[in-house]
C-alpha positions as CSV (number, residue, x, y, z in Angstrom):
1,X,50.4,109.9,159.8
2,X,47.1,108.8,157.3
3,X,46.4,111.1,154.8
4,X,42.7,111.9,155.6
5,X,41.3,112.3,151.7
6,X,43.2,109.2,150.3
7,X,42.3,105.3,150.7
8,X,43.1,102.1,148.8
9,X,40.4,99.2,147.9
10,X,41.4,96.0,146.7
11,X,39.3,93.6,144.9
12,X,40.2,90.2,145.2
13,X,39.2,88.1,143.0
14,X,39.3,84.3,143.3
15,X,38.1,80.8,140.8
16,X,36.5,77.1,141.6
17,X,34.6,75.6,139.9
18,X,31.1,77.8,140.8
19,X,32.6,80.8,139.1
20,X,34.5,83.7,139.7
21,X,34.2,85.1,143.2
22,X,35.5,88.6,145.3
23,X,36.7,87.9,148.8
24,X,35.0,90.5,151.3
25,X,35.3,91.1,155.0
26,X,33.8,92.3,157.8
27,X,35.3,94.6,160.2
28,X,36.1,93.9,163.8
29,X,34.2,97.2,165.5
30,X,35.9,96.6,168.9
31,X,39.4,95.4,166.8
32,X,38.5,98.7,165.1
33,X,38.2,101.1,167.8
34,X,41.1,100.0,169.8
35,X,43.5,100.5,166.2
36,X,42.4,103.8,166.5
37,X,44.9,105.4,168.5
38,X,47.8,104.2,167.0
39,X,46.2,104.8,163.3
40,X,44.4,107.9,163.8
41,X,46.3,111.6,163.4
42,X,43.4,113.5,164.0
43,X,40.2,114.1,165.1
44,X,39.0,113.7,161.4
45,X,40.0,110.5,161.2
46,X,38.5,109.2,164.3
47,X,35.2,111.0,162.7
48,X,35.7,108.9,159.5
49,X,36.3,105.9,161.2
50,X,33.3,106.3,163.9
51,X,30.7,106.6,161.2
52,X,32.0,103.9,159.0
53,X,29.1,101.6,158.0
54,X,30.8,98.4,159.1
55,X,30.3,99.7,162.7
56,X,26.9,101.3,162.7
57,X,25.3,98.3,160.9
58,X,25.6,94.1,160.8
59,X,25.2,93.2,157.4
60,X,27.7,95.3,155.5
61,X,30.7,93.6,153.9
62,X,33.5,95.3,152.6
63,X,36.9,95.3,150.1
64,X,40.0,95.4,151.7
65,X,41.1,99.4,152.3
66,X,42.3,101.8,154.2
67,X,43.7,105.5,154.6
68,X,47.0,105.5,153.0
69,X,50.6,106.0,155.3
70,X,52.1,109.3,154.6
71,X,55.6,107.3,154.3
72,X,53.9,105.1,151.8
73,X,53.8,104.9,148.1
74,X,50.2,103.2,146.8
75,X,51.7,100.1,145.2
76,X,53.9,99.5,148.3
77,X,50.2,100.3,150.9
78,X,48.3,97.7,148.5
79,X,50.8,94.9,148.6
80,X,50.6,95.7,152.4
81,X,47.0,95.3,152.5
82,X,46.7,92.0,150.4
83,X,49.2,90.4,152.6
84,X,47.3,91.1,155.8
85,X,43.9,89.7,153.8
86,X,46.1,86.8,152.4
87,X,49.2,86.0,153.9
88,X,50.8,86.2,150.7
89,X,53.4,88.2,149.1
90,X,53.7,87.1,145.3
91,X,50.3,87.5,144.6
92,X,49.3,89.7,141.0
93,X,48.1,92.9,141.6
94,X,46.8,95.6,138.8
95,X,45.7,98.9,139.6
96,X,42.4,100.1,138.4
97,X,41.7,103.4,138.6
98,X,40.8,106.4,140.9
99,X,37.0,106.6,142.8
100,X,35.8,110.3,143.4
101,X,33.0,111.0,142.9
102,X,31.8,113.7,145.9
103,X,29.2,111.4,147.6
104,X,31.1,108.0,147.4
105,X,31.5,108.4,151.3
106,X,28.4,110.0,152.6
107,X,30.2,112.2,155.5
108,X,33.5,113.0,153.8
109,X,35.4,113.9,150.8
110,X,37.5,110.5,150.6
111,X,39.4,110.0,147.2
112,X,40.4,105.7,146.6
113,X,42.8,104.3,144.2
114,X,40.8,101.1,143.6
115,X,43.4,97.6,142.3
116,X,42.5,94.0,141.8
117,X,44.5,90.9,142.8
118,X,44.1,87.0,141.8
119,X,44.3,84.0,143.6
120,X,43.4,80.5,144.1
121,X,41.4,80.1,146.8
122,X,42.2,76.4,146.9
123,X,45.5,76.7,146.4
124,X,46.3,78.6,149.0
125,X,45.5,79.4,152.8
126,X,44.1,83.0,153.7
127,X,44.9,84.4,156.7
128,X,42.7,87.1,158.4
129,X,43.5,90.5,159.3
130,X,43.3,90.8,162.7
131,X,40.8,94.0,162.0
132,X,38.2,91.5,160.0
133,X,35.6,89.4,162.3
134,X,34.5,87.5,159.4
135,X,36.4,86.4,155.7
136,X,33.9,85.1,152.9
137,X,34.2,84.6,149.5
138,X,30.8,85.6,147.2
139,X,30.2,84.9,144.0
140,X,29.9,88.4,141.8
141,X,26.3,87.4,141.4
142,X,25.2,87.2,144.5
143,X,26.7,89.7,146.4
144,X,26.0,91.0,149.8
145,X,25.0,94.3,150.9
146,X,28.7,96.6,150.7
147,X,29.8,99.7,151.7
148,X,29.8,102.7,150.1
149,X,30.8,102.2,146.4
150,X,32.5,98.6,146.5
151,X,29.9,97.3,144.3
152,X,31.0,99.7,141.9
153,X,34.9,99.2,142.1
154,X,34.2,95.5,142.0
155,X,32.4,96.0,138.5
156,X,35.4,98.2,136.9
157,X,38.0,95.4,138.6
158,X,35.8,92.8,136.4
159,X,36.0,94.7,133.7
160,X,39.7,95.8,133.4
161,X,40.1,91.9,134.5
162,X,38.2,91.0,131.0
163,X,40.1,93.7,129.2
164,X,43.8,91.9,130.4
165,X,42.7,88.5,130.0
166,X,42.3,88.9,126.0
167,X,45.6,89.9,125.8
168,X,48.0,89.0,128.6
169,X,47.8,85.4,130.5
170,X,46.8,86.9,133.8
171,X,44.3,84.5,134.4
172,X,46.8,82.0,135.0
173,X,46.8,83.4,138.4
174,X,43.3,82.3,139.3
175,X,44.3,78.6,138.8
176,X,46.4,75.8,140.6
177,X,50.0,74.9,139.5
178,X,48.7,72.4,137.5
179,X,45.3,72.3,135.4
180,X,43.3,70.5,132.7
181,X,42.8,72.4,129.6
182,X,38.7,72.3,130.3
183,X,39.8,74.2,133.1
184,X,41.3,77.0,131.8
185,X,39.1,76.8,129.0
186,X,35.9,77.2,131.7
187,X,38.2,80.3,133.5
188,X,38.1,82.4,130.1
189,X,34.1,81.5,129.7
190,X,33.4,82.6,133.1
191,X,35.5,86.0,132.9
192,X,34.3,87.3,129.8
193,X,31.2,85.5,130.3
194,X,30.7,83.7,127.0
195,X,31.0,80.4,125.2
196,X,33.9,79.5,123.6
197,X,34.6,77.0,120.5
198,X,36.5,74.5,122.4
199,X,38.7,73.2,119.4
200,X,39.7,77.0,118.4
201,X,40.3,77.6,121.8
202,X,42.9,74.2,122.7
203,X,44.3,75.3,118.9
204,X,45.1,78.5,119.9
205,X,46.8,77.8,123.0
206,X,49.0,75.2,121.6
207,X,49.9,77.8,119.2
208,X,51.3,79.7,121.6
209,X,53.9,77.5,123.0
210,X,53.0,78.6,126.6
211,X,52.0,75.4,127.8
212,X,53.9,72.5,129.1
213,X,52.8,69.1,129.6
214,X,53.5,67.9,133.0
215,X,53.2,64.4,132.4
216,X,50.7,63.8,135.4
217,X,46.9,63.1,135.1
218,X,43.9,63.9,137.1
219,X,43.4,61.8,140.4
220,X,40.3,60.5,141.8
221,X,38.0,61.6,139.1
222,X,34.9,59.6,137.7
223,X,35.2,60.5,134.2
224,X,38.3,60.1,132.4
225,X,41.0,61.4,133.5
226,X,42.8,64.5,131.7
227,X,46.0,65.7,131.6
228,X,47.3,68.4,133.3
229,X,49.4,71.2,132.5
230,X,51.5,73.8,133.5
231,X,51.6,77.6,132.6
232,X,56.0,78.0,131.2
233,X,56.4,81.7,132.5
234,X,59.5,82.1,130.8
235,X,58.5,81.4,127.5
236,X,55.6,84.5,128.1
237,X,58.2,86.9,128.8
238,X,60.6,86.0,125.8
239,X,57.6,86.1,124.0
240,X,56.0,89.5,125.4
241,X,59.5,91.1,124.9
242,X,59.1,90.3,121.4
243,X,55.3,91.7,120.9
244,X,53.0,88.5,121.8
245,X,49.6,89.2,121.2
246,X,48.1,87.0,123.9
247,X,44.5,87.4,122.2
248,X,42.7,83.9,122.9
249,X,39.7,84.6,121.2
């Protein structure tokens, strides 16, 4: 059974070298329709899902969500969710907060618990749900037109995403095994969307002892090449079970 009043949204969030981006998707209406039966317990339901946006009108996009399981606790429905978007199982997810305002959904009273996730999309290879016709990734600024109040659970994701970054290394997530240090350096800049003193910056990570040298350089660049590093998970939880302060700025 879905619980009629209750959904999960996730924001995914993704990071090349044009920014910081949100992977959306747009539903299958036939895929849809012919879920129905097996997820609908009610004629409510059927109602919700017949008026949806995504299959009255072509140009909406959408986060990943849906009604929530009755047998299901929210953390276990959004891992569920990202693996059909992703393929992936390890991927780190952060809930956000609760979306309920009365007229989010137009026709209904529908109540979302909104989280975020972080991956690479070069790193890895997404898989789409059978549900979605069509899987992009947008950059935040130029987004397409979304349903409901996406837009609006994409902007708090961004900015508990800012709020984590400061002090936990989360946005390790976002890059490849192995990076340059003007990498990460250009992830922090693009999240909290500022400039940042680059010797303070490489002086404060090496402070921390988080980093480990992995002995390779870059390949195939035209510039010189740079080494690249590795994020050393355990040392950041010896250290956070000690109080670290992961403030980089």
């Amino acid at each position: 059974m879905i619980l009629n009043s209750i959904s999960v949204d996730c924001v995914i969030f993704g990071f090349d070298k044009s920014g910081l981006k949100v992977l959306l998707n747009q539903i299958d209406r036939e895929a849809l329709q012919n879920a129905l039966p097996k997820q609908a317990s009610s004629d409510q339901i059927k109602q919700i899902y017949e008026k949806h946006p995504v299959l009255t009108q072509d140009n909406y996009w959408s986060l990943f969500g849906e009604h929530v399981p009755e047998q299901q606790d929210l953390d276990e429905f959004a891992k569920d969710l990202l693996f059909q978007a992703t393929g992936l199982n390890d991927v780190y997810l952060q809930q956000i907060n609760a979306f309920g305002s009365l007229d989010r959904v137009p026709y209904t009273r529908v109540i979302t618990i909104g989280y975020y996730a972080l991956i690479n999309p070069d790193y890895y290879s997404l898989r789409q749900s059978n549900l979605a016709k069509s899987l992009q990734w947008f950059n935040l600024n130029e987004l397409p037109t979304l349903c409901f109040d996406h837009e609006i659970i994409i902007q708090q994701a961004l900015n508990k995403l800012r709020q984590e970054v400061m002090y936990h290394p989360v946005g390790f997530h976002l890059l490849s095994e192995k990076f340059t240090l003007t990498e990460i350096q250009s992830l922090y800049e693009v999240i909290l969307n500022k400039k940042m003193d680059t010797r303070n910056f490489r002086k404060k990570l090496a402070k921390m002892e988080l980093l480990i040298d992995s002995g390779e350089k870059q390949q195939n660049v035209a510039h010189r090449a740079a080494k690249l590093y590795q994020f050393d998970i355990q040392v950041y939880e010896k250290l956070k079970m000690e109080g670290l302060n992961f403030r980089i700025e």
